[in-house]
TORKOLZA-772277 format. One line per 5 residues: number of its first residue (from 1); for each residue x, y, z of N, C-alpha, C. Coordinates in steps of 0.1 Angstrom, whole numbers, plus 5000, padded with zeros to 4 digits. Example, Ala and Ser with C-alpha at 12.3 -4.5 7.8 and 13.67 -1.06 7.14 Angstrom:
BEGIN
1 = 5132/4943/5078/5123/4955/5078/5132/4967/5078  5128/4978/5071/5137/4989/5071/5129/5000/5079
***
This chain:
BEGIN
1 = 5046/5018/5129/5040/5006/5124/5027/5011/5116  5023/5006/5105/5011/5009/5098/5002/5003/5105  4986/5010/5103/4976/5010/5108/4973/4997/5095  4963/4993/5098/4952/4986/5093/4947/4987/5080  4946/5000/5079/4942/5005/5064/4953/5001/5056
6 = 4959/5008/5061/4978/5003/5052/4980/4991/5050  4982/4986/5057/4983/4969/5058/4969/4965/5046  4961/4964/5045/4950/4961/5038/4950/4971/5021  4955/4981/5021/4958/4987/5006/4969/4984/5000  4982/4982/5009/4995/4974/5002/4991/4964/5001
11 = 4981/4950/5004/4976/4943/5000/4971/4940/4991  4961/4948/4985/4953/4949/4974/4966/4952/4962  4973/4964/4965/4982/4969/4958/4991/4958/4955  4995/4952/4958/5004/4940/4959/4995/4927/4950  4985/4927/4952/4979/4914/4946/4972/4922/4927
16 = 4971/4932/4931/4965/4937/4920/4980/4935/4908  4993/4942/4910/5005/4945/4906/5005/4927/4903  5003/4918/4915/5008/4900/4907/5000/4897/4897  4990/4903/4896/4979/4900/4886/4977/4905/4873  4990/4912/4878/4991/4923/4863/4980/4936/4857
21 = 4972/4938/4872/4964/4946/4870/4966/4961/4870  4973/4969/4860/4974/4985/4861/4965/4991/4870  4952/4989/4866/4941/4999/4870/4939/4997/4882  4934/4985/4889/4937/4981/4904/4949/4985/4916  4965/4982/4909/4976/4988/4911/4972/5005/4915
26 = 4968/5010/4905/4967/5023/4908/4955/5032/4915  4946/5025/4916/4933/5028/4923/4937/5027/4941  4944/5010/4943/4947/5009/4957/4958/5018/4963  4969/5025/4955/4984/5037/4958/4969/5045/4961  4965/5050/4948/4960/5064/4949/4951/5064/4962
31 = 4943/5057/4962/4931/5051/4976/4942/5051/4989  4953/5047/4991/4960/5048/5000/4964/5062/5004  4968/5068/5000/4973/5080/4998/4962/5093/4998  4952/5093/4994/4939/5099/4990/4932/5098/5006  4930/5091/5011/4923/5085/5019/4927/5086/5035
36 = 4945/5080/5036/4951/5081/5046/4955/5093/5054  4951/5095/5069/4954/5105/5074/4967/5114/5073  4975/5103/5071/4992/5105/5074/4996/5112/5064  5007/5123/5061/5011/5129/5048/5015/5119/5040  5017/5124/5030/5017/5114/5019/5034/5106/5017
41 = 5042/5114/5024/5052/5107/5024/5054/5095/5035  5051/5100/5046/5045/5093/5056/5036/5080/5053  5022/5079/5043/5022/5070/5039/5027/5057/5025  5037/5068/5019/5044/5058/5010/5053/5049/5021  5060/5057/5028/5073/5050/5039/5061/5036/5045
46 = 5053/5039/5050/5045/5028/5060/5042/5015/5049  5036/5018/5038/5033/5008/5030/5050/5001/5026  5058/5011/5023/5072/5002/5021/5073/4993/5032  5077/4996/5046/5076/4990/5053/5067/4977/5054  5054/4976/5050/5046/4965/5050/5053/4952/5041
51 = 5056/4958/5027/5060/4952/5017/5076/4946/5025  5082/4952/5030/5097/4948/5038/5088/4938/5048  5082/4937/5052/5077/4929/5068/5076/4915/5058  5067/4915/5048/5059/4903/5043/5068/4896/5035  5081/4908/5027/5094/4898/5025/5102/4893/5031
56 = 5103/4894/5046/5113/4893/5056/5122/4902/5056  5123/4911/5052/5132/4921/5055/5135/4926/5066
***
């Protein structure tokens, strides 16, 4: 399960992307990823997951 950070950057990520915002979109991945303990695959997988939870997936 993602931590908190994750949960709150696929957020931003997600609202930036509805907004049509490139530069936001890419700040929040990179900030995710940049930032997060976990390897980096490790945190693309967790943010999918989030994105899957909030669709019902």
């Amino acid at each position: 399960m993602a931590n908190e950070f994750i949960e709150t950057k696929t957020a931003e990520a997600l609202a930036a992307n509805a907004a049509g915002d490139g530069q936001g979109l890419a700040h929040a991945l990179i900030e995710a990823i940049h930032e997060n303990d976990a390897p980096f695959e490790q945190t693309v997988a967790d943010m999918t997951d989030v994105v899957r939870r909030q669709n019902g997936a």
